[in-house]
Structures are given as structure tokens and as C-alpha cells.
TIKE-939539 format. One record per residue: x, z, y of N, C-alpha, C, O in turn; residue number from 1; residue in three letters. Coordinates in steps of 0.001 Angstrom, whole numbers, padded with zeros to 6 digits. Layout:
BEGIN
     n.px     n.pz     n.py    ca.px    ca.pz    ca.py     c.px     c.pz     c.py     o.px     o.pz     o.py   nr  rest
        X        Z        Y        X        Z        Y        X        Z        Y        X        Z        Y  NUM   ALA
...
REM end
This chain:
BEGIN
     n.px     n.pz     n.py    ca.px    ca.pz    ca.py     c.px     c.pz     c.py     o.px     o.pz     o.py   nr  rest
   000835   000000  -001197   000000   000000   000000   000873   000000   001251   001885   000694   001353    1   UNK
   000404  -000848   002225   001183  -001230   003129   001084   000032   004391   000111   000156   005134    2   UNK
   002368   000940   004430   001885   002473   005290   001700   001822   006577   000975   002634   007152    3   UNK
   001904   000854   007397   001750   000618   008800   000168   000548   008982  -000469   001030   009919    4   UNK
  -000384  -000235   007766  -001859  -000183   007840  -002612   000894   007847  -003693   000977   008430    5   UNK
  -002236   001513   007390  -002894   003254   006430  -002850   003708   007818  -003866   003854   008497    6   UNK
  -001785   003907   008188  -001465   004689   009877  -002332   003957   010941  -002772   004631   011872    7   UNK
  -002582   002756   010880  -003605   002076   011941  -005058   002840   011567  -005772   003489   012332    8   UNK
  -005227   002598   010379  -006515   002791   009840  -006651   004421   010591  -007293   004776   011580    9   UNK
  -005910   005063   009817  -005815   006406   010361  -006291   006990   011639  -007119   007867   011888   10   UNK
  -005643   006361   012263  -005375   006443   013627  -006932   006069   014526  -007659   006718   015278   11   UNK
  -006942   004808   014025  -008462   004460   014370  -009672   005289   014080  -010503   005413   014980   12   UNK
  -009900   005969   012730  -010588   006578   012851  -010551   007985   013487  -011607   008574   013716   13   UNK
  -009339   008538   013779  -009150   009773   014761  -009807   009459   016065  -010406   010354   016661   14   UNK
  -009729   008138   016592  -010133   007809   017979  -011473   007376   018223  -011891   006687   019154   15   UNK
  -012307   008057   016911  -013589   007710   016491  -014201   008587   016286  -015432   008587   016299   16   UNK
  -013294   009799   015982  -013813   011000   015953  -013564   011447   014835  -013672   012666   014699   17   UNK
  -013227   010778   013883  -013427   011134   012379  -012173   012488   012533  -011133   012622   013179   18   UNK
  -012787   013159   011758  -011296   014542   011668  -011196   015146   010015  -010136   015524   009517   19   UNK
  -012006   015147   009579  -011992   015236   007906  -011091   014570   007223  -011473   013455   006868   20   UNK
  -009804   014931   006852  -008656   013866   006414  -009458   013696   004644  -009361   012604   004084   21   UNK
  -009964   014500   004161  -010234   014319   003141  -011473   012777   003315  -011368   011938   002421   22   UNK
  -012147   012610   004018  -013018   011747   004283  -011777   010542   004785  -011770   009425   004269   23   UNK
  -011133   010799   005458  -010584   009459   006353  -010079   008734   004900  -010428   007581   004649   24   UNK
  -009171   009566   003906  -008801   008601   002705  -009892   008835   001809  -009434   008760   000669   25   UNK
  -010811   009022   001787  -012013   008423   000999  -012114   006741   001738  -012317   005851   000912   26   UNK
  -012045   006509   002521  -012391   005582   003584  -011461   004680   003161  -011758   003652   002553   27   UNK
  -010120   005074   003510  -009196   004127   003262  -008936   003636   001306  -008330   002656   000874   28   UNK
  -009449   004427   000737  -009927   004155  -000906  -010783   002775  -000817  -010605   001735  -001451   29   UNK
  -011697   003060   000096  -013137   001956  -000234  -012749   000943   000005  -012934  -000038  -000714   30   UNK
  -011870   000943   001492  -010982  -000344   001973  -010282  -001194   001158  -010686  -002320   000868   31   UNK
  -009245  -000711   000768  -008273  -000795  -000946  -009627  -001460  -001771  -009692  -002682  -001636   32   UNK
  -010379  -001039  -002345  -011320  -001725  -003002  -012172  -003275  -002068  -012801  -004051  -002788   33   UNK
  -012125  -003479  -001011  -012770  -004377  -000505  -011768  -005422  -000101  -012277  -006516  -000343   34   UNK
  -010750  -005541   000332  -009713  -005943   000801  -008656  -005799   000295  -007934  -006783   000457   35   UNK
  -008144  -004869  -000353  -006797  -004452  -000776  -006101  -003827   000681  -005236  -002969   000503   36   UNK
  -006352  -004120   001795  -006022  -004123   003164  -005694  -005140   003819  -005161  -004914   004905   37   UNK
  -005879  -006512   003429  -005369  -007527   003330  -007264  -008655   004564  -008407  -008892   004175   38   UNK
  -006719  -008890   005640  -007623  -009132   006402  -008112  -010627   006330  -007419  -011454   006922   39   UNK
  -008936  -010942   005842  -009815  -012150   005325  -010935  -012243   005213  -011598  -011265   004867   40   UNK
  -011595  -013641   005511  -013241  -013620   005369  -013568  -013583   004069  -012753  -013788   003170   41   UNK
  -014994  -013273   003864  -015219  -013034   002297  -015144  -014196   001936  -015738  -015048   002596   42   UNK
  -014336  -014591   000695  -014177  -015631   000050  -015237  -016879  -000746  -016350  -016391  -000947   43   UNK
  -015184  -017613  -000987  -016334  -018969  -001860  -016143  -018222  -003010  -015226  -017566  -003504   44   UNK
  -017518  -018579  -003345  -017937  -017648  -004708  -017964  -019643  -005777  -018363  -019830  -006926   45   UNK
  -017662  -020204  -005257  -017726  -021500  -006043  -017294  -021357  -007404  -017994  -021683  -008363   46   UNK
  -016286  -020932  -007478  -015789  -020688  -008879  -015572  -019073  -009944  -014835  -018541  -010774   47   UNK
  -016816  -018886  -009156  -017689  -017393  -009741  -018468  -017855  -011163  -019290  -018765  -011269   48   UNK
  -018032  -017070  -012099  -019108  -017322  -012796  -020873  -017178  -013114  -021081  -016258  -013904   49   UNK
  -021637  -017607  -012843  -023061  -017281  -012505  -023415  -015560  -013352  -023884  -014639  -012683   50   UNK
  -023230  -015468  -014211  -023644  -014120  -014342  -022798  -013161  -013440  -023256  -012059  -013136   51   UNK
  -021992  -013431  -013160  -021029  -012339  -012209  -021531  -012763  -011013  -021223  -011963  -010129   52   UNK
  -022228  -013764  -010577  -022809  -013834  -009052  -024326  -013051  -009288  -024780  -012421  -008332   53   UNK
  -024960  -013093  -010342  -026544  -012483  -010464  -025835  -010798  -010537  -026513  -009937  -009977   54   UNK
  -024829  -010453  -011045  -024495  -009181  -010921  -024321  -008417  -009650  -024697  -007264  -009439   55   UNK
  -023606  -009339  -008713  -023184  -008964  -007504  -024803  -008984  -006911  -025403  -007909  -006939   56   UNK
  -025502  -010179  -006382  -026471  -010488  -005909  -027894  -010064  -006280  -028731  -010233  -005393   57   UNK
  -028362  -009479  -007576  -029226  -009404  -008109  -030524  -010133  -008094  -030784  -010927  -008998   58   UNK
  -031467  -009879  -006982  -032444  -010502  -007003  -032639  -011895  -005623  -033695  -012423  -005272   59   UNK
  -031547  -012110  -005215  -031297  -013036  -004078  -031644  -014332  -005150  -032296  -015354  -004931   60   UNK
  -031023  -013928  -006256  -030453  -015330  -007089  -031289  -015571  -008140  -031161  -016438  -009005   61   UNK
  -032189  -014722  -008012  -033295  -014634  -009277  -034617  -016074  -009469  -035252  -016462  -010451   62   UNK
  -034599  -016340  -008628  -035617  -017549  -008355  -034577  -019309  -009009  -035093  -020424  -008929   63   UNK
  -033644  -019146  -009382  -032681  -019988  -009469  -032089  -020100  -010632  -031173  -019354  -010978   64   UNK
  -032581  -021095  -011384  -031646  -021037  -012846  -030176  -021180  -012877  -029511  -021360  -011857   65   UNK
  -029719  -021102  -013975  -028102  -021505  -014340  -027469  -022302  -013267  -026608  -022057  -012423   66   UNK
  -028341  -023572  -013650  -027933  -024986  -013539  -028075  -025148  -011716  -027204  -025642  -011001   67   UNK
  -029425  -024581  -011237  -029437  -024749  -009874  -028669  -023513  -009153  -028678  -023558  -007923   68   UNK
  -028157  -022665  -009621  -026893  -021836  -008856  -025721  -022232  -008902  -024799  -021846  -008183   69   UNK
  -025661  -023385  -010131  -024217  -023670  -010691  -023618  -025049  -009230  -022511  -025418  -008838   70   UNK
  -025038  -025405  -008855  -024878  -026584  -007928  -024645  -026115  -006372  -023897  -026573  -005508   71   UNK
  -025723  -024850  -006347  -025798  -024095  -004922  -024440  -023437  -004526  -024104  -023536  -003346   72   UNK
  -023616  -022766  -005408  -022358  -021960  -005421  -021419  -022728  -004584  -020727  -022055  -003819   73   UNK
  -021238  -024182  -004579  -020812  -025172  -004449  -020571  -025842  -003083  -019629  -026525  -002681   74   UNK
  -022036  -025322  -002329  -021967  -025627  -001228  -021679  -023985  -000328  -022579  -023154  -000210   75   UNK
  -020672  -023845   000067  -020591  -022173   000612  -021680  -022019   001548  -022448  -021065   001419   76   UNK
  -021829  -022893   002512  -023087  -022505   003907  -024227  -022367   003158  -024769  -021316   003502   77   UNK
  -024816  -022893   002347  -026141  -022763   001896  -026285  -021911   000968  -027362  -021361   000737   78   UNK
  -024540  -021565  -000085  -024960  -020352  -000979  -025427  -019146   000357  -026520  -018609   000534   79   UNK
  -024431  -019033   000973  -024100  -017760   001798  -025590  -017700   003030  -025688  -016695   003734   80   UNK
  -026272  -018436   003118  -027611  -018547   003514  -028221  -017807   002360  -028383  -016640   002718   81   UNK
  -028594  -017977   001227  -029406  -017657   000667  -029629  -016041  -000032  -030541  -015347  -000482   82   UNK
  -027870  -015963   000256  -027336  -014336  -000203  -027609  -013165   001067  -027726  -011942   001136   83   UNK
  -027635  -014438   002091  -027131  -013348   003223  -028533  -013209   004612  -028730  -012397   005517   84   UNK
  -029244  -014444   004149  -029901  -014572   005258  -031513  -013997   005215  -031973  -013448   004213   85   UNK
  -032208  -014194   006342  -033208  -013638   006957  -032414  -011708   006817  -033146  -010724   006915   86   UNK
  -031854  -011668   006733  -031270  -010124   006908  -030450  -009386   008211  -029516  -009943   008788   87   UNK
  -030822  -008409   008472  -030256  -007676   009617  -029750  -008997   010683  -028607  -009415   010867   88   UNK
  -030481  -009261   011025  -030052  -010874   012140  -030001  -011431   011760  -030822  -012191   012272   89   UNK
  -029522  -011963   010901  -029223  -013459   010205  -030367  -014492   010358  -030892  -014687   009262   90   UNK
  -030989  -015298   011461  -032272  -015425   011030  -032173  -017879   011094  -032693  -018832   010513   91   UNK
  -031354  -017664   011988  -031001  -019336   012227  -029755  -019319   011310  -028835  -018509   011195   92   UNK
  -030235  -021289   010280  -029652  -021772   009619  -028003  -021887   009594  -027477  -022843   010164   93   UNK
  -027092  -020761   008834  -026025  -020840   008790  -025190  -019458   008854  -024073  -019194   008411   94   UNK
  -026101  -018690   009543  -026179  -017317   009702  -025377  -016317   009067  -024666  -015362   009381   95   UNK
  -025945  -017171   007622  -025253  -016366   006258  -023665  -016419   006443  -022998  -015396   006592   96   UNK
  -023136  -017677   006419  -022168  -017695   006350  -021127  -017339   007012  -020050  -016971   006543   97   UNK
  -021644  -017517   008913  -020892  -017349   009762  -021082  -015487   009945  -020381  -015096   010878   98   UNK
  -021617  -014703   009473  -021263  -014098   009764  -021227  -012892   008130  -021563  -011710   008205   99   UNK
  -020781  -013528   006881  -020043  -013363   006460  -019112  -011999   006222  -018614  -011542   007250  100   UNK
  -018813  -011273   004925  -017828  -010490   005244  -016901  -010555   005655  -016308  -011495   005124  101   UNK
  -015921  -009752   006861  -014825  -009740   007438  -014611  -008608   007589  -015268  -007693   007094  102   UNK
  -013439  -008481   008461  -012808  -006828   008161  -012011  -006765   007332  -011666  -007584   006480  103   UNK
  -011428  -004989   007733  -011320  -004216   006354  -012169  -003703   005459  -011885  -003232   004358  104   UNK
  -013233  -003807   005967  -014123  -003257   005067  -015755  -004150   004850  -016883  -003847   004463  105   UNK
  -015120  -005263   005308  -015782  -006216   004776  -017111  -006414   005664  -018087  -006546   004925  106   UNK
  -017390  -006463   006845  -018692  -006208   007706  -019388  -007523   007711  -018946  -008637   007996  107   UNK
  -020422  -007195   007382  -021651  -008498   006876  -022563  -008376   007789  -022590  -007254   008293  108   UNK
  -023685  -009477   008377  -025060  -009904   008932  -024607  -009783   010114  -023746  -008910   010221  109   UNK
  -024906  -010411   011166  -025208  -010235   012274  -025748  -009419   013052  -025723  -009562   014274  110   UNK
  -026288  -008489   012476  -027027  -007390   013035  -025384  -006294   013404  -024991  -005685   014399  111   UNK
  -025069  -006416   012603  -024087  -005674   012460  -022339  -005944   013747  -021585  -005317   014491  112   UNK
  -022613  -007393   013164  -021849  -007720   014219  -021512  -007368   015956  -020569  -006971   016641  113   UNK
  -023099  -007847   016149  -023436  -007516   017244  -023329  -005615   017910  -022999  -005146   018999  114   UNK
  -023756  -005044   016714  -023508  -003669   016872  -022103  -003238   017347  -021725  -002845   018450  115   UNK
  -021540  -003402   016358  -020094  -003036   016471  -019280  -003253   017767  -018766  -002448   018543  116   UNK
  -019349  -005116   017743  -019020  -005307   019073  -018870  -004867   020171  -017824  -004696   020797  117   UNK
  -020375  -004572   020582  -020878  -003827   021870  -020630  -002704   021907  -021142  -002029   022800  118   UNK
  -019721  -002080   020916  -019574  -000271   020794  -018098  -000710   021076  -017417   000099   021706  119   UNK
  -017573  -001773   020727  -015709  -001594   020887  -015371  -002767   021707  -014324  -003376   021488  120   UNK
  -016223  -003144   022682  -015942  -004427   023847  -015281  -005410   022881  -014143  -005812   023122  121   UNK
  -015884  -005772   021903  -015399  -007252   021197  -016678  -008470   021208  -017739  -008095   020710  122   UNK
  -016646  -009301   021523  -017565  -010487   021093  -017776  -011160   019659  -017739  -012378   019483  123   UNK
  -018008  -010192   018633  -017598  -010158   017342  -019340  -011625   017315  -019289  -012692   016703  124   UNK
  -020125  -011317   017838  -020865  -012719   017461  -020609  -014418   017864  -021026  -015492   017429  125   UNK
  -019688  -013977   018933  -019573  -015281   019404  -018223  -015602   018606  -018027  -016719   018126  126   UNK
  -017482  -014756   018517  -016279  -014850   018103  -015641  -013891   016843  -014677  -013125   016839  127   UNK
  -016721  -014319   015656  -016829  -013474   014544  -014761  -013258   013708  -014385  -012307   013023  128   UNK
  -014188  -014076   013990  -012768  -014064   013813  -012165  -013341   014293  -010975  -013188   014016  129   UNK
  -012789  -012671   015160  -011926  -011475   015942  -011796  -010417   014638  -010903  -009606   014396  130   UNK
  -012897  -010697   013967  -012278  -008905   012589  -011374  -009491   011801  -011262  -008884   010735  131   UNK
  -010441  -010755   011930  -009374  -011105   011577  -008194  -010407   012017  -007196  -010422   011296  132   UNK
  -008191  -009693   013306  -006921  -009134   013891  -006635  -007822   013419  -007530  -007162   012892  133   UNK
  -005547  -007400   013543  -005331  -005865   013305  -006159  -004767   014307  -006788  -003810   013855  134   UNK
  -006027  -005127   015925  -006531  -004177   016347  -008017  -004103   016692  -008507  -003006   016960  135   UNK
  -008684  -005098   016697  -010386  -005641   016219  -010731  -005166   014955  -011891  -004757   015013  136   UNK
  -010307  -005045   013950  -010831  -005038   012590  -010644  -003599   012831  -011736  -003031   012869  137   UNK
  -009680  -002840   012999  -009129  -001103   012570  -010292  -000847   013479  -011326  -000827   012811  138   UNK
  -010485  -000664   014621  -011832  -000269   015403  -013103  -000690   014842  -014101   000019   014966  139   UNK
  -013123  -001748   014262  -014595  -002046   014078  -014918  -001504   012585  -016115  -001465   012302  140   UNK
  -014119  -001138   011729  -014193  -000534   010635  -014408   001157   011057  -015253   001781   010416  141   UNK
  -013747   001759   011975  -014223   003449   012646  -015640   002997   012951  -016500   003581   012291  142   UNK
  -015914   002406   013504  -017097   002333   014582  -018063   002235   013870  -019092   002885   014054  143   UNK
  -017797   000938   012412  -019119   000761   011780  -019178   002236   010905  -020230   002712   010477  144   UNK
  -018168   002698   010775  -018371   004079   009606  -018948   005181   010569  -019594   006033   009959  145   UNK
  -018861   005391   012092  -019091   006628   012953  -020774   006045   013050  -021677   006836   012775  146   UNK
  -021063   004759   013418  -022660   004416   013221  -023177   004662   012088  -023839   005688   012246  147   UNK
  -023281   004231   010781  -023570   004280   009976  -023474   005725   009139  -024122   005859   008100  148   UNK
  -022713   006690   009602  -022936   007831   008914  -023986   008913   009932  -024645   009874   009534  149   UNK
  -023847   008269   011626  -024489   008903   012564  -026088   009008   012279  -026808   009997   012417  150   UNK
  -026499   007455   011757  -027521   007180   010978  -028356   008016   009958  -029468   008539   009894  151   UNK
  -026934   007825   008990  -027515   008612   007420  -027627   010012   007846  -028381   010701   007159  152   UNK
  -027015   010600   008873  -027456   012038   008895  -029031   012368   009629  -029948   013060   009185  153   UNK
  -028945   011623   010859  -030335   011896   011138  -031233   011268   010627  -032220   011650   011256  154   UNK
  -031621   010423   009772  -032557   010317   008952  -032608   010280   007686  -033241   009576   006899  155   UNK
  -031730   011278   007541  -031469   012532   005924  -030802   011431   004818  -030386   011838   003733  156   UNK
  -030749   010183   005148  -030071   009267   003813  -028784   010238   003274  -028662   010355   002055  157   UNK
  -027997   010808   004004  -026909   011060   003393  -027169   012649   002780  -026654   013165   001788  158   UNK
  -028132   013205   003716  -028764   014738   002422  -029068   013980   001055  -028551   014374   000009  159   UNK
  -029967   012820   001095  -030765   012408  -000147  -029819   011832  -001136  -030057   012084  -002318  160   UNK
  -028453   010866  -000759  -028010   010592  -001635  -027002   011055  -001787  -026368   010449  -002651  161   UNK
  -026162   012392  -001098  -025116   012777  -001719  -025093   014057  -002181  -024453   014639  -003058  162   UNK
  -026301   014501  -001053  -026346   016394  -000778  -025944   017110  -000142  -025884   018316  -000378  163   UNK
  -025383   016284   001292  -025086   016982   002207  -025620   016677   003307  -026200   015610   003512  164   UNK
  -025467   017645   004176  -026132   017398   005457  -025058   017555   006727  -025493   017916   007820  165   UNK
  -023383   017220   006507  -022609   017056   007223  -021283   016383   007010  -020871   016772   005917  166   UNK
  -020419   015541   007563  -019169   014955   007189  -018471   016310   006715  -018123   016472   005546  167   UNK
  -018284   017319   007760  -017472   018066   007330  -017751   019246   005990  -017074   020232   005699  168   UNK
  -019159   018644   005260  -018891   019280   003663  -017778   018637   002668  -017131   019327   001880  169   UNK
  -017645   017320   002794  -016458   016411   002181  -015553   017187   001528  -014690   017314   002396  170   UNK
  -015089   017925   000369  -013959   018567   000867  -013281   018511  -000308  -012436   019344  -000636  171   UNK
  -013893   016744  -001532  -013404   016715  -002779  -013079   015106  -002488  -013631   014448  -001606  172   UNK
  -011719   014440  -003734  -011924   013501  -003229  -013196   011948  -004054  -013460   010751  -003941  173   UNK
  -013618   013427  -004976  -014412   012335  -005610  -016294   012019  -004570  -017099   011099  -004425  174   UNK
  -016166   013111  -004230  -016649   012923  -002783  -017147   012139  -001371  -018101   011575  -000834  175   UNK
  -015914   012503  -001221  -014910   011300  -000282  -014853   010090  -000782  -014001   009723   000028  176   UNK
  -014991   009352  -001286  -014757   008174  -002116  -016474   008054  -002158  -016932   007596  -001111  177   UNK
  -017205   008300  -002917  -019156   008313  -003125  -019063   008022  -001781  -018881   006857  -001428  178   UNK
  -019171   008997  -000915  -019517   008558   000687  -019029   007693   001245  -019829   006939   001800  179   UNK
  -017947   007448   001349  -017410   005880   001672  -017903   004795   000965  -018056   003788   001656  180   UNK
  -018158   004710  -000055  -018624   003544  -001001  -020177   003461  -000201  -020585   002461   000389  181   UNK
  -020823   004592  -000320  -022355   004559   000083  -022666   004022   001407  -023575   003255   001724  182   UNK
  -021583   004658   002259  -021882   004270   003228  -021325   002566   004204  -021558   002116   005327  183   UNK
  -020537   002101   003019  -020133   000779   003329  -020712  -000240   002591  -020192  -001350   002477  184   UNK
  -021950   000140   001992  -023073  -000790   001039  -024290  -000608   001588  -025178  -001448   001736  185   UNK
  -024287   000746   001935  -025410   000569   002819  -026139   001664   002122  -026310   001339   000947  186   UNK
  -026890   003439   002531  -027482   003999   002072  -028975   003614   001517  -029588   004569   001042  187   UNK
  -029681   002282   001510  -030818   001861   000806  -030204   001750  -001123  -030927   001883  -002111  188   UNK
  -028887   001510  -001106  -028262   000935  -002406  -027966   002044  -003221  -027613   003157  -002829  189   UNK
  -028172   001575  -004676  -028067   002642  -005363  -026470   002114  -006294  -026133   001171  -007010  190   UNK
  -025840   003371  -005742  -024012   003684  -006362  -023791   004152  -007805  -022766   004404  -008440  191   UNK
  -025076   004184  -008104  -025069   005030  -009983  -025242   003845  -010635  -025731   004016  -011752  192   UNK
  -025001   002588  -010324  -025115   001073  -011167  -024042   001117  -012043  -023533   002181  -011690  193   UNK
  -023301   000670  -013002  -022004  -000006  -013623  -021315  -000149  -012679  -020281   000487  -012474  194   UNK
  -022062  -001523  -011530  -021435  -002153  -011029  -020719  -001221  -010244  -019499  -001353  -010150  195   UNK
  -021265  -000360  -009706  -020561   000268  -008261  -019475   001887  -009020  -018423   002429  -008682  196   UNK
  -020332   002079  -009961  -019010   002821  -011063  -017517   002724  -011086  -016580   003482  -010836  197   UNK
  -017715   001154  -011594  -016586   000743  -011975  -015596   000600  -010594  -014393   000855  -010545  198   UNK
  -016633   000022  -009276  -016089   000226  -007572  -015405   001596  -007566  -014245   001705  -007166  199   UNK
  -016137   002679  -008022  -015719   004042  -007814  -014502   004206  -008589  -013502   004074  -007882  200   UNK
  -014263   004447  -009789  -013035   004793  -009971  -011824   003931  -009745  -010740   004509  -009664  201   UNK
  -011866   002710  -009640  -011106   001678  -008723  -010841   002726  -006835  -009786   002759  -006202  202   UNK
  -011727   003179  -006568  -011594   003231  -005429  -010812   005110  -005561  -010071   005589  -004702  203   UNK
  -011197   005731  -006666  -010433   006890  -006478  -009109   007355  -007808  -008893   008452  -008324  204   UNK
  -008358   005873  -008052  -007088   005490  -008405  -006368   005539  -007050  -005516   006354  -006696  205   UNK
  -006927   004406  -006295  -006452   004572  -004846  -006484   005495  -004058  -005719   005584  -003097  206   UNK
  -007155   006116  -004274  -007061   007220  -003379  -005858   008819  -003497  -005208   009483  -002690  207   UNK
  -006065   008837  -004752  -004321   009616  -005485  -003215   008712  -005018  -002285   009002  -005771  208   UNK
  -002811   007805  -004219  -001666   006678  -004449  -001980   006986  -002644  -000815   007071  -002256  209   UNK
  -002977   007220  -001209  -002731   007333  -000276  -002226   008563   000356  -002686   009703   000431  210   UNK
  -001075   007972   000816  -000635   008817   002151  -000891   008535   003362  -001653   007610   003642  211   UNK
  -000215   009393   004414  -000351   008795   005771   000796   009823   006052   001003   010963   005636  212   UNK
   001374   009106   006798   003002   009484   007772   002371   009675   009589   003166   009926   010495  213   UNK
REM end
């Protein structure tokens, strides 16, 4: 793991407020799982295999046989429409794609975009490439985690799905890791799947392996 990143990451979320170190590398765990730390748009699922796209996607892809996902995968704007769109903004043709996971931690829909942005003076809709940079992405990854947990507390998502009713109960790292995962999928999603299992202990391997200097 690359420590200059870890220390950005770090750092960013101190200037976010975050103070729970046990939480900040839960955080930087989930990252490691989404990115590796490694800053890129979410990739073409073209050469996904269709049951591993109905796994990821579940019921987006359900209306669509084999054969007509095997063709749709193919075209990225129109898969990534169909995965991504009419959702949190996404509402004009293309939506899906352009706004896409990016980040470190992978920030999807337009709704979101726009959020973030306007909390860290970035034009992340007009200029969704900005969560390509180091110092755009490290802020907009604090910002979306300080919204999104600001959220789950006042309207109890994070009592209901973890059992707490504050960041600063955190104080395990298997914990730390659940809450980061939950809260970078989104508290409607349920983390007790296979799928997000197998996310979890992936994500708290990594998390025994972070430091910060």
C-alpha cells in the first residue's frame, strides 16, 4: 500500500472531521477493496461474465436474457444507462455512464456528484474527471463519508443496521470495516449477502496491513 496515499486519505478525513482512527482505517480498508487506491473510472464490464454481472447488479439485469446482456455489456453507454440510470439524478440519456464510479471510493449517480461538489468547491458534474486527481478525489471521498454517515445517524439507518447510534462507538476493527462497507453502498443495501461477505473480509485483510506515518 502506497503510504503517501494512506497519509492523504488520512489527512483528508481529519479535515472532515473524522477523529476515530479506528473508523478512518475501516475507511481506508473499503478503499483498498474498491480501488486498491489506484484512481480510475469504473471500468467496462464487457468482458464480465453474465452471471457475475446479475451478481453484482441483481435485478437491473433481470428483464434481460443471456444472450441480450451478452450484446448490451458491449456497448458501455447503454450498459451503464441501464445499471445506473433513472437513479439519484441520473435522469437524461447517458447519465449512467458519465457519471459512473470514480474516486477512491468509487462515487456513483449524479445526485451524488453534484452533492459532493458543492460541499468541496469542485464542479464534479460538469467536470466529473476531477475525482481523477489526488486532491479532488481525497476530499470528495471525506465529504461523501461525513454526508452519508451525517444521514444514517439522523434517520437511525446506522442504529438499524449496525447498532449504533454514534461514529465514536467504532472501537473494533471488524466494525470499522461493516460501517465503511455500509456506508459506501449505501445504507438501503443489505451487507449480510455472499457477495458483500466476501467484500468484508477482503476489506479487513487490509485493514491489519494499514498504517499511517
Amino acid at each position: 500500500m502506497d503510504q503517501s496515499t494512506l497519509n492523504t486519505l488520512r489527512d483528508a478525513l481529519h479535515k472532515h472531521g473524522f477523529t476515530n482512527e479506528v473508523l478512518i482505517k475501516g475507511i481506508a480498508a473499503e478503499v483498498f477493496t474498491e480501488t486498491g487506491f489506484v484512481l480510475q473510472a469504473e471500468m467496462s464490464y464487457r468482458n464480465t461474465p453474465e452471471a457475475r454481472l446479475r451478481q453484482l447488479f441483481g435485478h437491473r439485469l433481470t428483464p434481460y436474457s443471456d444472450s441480450q446482456l451478452a450484446a448490451l455489456k458491449k456497448n458501455d453507454v447503454q450498459f451503464f444507462d441501464v445499471i445506473y440510470g433513472g437513479q439519484l439524478g441520473n435522469t437524461a440519456p447517458g447519465d449512467g455512464f458519465k457519471y459512473r464510479g470514480r474516486g477512491y471510493n468509487q462515487i456513483t449517480f449524479k445526485a451524488n456528484y453534484q452533492n459532493v461538489g458543492k460541499s468541496i468547491g469542485a464542479d464534479l458534474v460538469n467536470h466529473p474527471d476531477l475525482l481523477l486527481t489526488v486532491p479532488v478525489a481525497a476530499h470528495a471521498l471525506a465529504d461523501f463519508f461525513k454526508q452519508t454517515f451525517s444521514i444514517a445517524i439522523s434517520n437511525g439507518s446506522l442504529r438499524a443496521k449496525l447498532g449504533i447510534t454514534s461514529l465514536s462507538e467504532i472501537n473494533s476493527p471488524d466494525l470499522a470495516v461493516k460501517t465503511a462497507l455500509q456506508a459506501n453502498a449505501g445504507f438501503g443495501k443489505d451487507i449480510t449477502s455472499p457477495f458483500f461477505q466476501a467484500v468484508l473480509q477482503k476489506a479487513l485483510a487490509a485493514f491489519s496491513k494499514i498504517s499511517f506515518t
